[in-house]
C-alpha positions as CSV (number, residue, x, y, z in Angstrom):
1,X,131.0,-0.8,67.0
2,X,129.7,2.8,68.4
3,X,126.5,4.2,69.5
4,X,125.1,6.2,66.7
5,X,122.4,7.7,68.7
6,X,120.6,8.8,72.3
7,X,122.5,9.4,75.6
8,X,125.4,7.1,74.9
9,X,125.9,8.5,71.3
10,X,128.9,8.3,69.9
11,X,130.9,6.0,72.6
12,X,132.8,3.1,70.6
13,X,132.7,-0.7,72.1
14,X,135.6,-2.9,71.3
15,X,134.3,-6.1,71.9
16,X,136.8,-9.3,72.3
17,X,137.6,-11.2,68.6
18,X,137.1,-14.0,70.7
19,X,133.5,-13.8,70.5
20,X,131.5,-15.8,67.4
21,X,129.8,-12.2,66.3
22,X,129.5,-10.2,63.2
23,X,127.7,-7.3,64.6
24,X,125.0,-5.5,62.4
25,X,127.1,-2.6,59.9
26,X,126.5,1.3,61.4
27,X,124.4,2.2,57.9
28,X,122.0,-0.7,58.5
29,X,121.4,-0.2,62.3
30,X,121.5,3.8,61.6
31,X,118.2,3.2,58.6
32,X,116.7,0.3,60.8
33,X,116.7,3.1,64.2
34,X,115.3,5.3,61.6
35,X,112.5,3.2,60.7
36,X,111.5,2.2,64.4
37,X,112.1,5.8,65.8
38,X,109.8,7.1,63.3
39,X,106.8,4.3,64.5
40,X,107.2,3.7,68.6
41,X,107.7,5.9,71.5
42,X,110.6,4.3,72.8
43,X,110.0,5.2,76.9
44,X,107.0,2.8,77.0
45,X,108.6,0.3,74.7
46,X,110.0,-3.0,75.7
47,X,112.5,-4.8,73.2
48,X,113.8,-8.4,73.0
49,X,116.6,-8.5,71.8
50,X,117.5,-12.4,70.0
51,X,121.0,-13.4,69.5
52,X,121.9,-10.4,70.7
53,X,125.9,-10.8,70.8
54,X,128.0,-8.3,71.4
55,X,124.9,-6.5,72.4
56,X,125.3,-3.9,69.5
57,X,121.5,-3.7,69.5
58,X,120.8,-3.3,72.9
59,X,122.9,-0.6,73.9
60,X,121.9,1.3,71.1
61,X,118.0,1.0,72.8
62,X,119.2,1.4,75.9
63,X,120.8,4.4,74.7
64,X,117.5,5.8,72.8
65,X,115.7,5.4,76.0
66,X,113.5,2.4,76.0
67,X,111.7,1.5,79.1
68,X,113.1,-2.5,79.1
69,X,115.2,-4.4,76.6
70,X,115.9,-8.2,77.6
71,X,118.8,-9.9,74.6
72,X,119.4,-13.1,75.0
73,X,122.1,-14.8,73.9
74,X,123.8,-18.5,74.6
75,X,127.3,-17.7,74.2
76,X,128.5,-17.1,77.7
77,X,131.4,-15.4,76.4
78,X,128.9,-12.8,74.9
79,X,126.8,-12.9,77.9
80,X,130.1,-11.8,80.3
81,X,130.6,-9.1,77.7
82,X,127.2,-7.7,77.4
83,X,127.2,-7.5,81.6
84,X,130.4,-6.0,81.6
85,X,128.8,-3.0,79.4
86,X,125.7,-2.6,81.1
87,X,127.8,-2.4,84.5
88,X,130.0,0.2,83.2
89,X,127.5,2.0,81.9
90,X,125.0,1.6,84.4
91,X,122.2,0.0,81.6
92,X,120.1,-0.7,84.0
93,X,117.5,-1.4,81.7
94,X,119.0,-4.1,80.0
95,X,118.6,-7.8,81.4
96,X,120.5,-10.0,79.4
97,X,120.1,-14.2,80.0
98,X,122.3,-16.6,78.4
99,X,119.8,-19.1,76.6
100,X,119.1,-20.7,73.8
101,X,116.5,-18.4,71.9
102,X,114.4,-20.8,70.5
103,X,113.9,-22.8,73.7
104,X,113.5,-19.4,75.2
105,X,110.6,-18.2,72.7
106,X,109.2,-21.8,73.1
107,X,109.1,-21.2,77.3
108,X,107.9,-17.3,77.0
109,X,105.0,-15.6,76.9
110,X,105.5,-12.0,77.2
111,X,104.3,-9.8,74.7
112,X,107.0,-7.3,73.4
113,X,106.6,-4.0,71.2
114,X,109.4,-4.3,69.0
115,X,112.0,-7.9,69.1
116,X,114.8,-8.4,66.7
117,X,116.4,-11.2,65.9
118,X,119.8,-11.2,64.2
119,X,121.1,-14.6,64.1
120,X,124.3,-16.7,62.8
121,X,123.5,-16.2,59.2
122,X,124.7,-19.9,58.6
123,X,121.7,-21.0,61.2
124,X,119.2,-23.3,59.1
125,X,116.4,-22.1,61.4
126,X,115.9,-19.0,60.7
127,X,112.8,-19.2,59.2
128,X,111.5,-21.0,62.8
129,X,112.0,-17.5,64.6
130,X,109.0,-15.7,63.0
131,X,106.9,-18.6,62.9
132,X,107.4,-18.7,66.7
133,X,107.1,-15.6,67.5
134,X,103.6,-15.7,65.9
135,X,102.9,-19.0,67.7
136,X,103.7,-17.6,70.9
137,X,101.6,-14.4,71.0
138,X,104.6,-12.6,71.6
139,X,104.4,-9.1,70.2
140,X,101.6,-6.7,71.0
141,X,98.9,-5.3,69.0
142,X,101.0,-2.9,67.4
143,X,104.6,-4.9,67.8
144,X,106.9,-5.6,65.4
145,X,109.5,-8.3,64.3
146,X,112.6,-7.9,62.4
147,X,115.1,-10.6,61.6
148,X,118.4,-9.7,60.0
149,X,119.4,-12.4,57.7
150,X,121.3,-12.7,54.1
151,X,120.0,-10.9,51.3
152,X,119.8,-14.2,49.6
153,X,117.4,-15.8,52.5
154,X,113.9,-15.0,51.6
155,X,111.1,-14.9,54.6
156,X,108.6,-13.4,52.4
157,X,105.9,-17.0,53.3
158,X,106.5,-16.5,57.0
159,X,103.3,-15.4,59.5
160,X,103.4,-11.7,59.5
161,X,105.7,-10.7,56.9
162,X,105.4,-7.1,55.8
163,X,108.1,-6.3,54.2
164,X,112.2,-6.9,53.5
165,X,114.6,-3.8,53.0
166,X,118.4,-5.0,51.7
167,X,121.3,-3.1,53.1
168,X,123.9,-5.1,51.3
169,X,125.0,-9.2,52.1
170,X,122.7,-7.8,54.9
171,X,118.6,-7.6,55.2
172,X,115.8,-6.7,57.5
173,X,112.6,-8.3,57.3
174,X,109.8,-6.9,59.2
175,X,106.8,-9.0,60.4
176,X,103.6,-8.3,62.2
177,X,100.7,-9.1,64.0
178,X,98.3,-10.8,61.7
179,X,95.1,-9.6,61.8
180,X,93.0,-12.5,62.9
């Protein structure tokens, strides 16, 4: 995986095959950075980061200069990993906790601009994540929520849902707010 933008652009990570990951593909994270770039001012945003894994997603806010990202993930193996980045590259933004995310979104109540969600794609919960999300109050006014998932999973009934762009095996879909 690599760094496809900000400060840190270009550096590569090899993360250990040991870990259970399959990290999101450069074209889909380079079109979803595109999306969120165009939208938030990333130095007042704070990201959480869900399943975050090898923290492929992380780094690359960290690297576009967001004020705070916290990823969570419960693999420890992926938590070591994730540490060992943000140590040698002084991330200092990043706080990563090993946790399981949905007792985590059931025990939080901070409000987050932007949180993305990419979990194991064989997960039968998946459609839990936005529902909590909503439940929990946890984005702001103008936040957003995107879960990757595959193409063949569809969210579209889920509180919030905007909208789903297909990169492949791949998709994003994008929740909000709603409006009450």
């Amino acid at each position: 995986m690599r760094i496809i933008g900000g400060r840190l652009k270009g550096i590569r990570f090899n993360a250990p095959d040991s870990l259970p990951v399959r990290p999101t593909t450069d074209m889909a994270k380079e079109a979803l950075f595109n999306i969120l770039y165009n939208t938030y001012d990333f130095d007042s945003c704070n990201v959480l980061d869900l399943f975050c894994g090898t923290g492929n997603i992380s780094f690359e806010f960290a690297s576009r200069g967001v004020k705070q990202v916290t990823a969570v993930d419960k693999h420890s193996g992926c938590v070591y990993w994730v540490k060992s980045v943000i140590e040698k590259h002084k991330l200092d933004e990043i706080d990563v906790q090993k946790a399981d995310v949905f007792k985590f979104l059931a025990s939080h109540d901070q409000p987050y601009q932007i949180i993305f969600a990419d979990p194991p794609y064989d997960l039968p919960t998946i459609p839990r994540i936005p529902e909590l999300v909503m439940e929990r109050n946890l984005l702001t006014d103008n936040g957003m929520l995107i879960v990757e998932h595959p193409s063949l999973l569809k969210l579209n009934n889920q509180p919030g849902y905007t909208e789903t762009r297909r990169y492949g095996n791949s998709s994003f879909s994008f929740f909000e707010k709603p409006n009450l």
